[in-house]
N, C-alpha and C positions, 0 to 999 in steps of 0.2 A: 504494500500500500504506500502508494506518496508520501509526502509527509507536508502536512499543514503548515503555511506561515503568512495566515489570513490574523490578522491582530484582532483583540480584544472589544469589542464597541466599533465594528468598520461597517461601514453602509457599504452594501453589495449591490448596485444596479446592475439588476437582469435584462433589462433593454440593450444597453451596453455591450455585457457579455455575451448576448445572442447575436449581435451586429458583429463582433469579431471573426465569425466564423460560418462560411457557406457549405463544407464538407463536414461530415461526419465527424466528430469530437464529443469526447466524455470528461470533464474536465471538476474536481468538488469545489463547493464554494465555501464550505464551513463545516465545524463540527457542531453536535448539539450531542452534550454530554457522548454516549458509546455512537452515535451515529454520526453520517456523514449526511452531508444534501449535494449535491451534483446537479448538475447540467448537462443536458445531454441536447446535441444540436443531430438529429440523424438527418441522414440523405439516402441510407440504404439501410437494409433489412441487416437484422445482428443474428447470430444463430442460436438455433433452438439451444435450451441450457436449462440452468434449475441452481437454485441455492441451498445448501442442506443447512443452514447456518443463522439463515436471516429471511426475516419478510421483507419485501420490497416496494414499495411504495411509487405511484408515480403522478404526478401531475401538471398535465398539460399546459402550458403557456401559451404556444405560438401553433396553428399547422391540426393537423390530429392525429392522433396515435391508437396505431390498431396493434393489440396487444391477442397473438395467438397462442391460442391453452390446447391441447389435446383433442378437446372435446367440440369447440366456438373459439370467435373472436370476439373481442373487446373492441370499439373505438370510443376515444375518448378526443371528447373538443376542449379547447379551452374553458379555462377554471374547472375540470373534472377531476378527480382523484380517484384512484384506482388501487389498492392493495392487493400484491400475489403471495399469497404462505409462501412460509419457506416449504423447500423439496414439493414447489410445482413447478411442472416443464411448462416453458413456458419462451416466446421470441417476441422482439417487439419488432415495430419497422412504419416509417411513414407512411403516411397517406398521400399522395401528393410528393411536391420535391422537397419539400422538409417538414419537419415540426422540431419543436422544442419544446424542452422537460425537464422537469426536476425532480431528481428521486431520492428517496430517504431509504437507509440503509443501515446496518451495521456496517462500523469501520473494519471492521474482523472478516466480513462476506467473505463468501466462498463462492467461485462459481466454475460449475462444471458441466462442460460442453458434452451436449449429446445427437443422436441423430434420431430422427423422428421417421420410421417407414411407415 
C-alpha cells in the first residue's frame, strides 16, 4: 500500500482531482481512521476480482458506474452509493468514456484477481 502524506485538516477538491486525469487512475485521497477513500477516474473495464478482507464501498461522482456481480449488474449515477461485502466477485467498468468514484476501503484490502466463465 502507498503511503499517505495528505496533512492533517487539508481540503481535498475532487473537481480538481478529477480534471487531472482523462485515462484510467486509482489514486487515495485520505485516510479515515483503518480506511482509505480513493479516487478512481476509469476509462476501461478493471477485472473480475473479490476482497477476502474488506467491504468496498463506492460512490459515484462524475459518469456512471456499472458494477458486475455474478448474478446482475449495478449502475450507479451520481450521488449513488453502492457497498460490495467482502469475498464478493465482483468488476467494475464505465459507462460511457468515463466516470468517476470514490471508494472507501480498508487500508489493509486485499484483492484477488479471478476469472469469471
Amino acid at each position: 500500500m502507498e503511503k499517505m502524506n495528505i496533512p492533517a485538516l487539508t481540503v481535498v477538491d475532487l473537481h480538481l482531482q478529477a480534471k487531472e486525469s482523462n485515462s484510467y487512475t486509482n489514486f487515495p485521497l485520505n485516510l479515515v481512521n483503518d480506511h482509505v477513500v480513493r479516487m478512481s477516474i476509469m476509462t476501461e473495464p478493471f477485472y473480475w476480482h473479490f476482497h477476502p478482507n474488506s467491504d468496498e464501498s463506492f460512490l459515484v461522482v462524475e459518469g456512471s458506474l456499472c458494477i458486475d456481480l455474478e448474478t446482475h449488474t449495478v449502475e450507479l449515477f451520481p450521488g449513488q452509493l453502492f457497498t460490495i461485502p467482502e469475498n464478493t466477485r465482483h468488476r467494475t467498468r464505465p459507462k460511457g468514456e468515463r466516470s468517476v468514484n470514490l471508494t472507501f476501503e480498508s487500508q489493509n484490502m486485499e484483492t484477488i484477481k479471478i476469472k469469471i466463465t
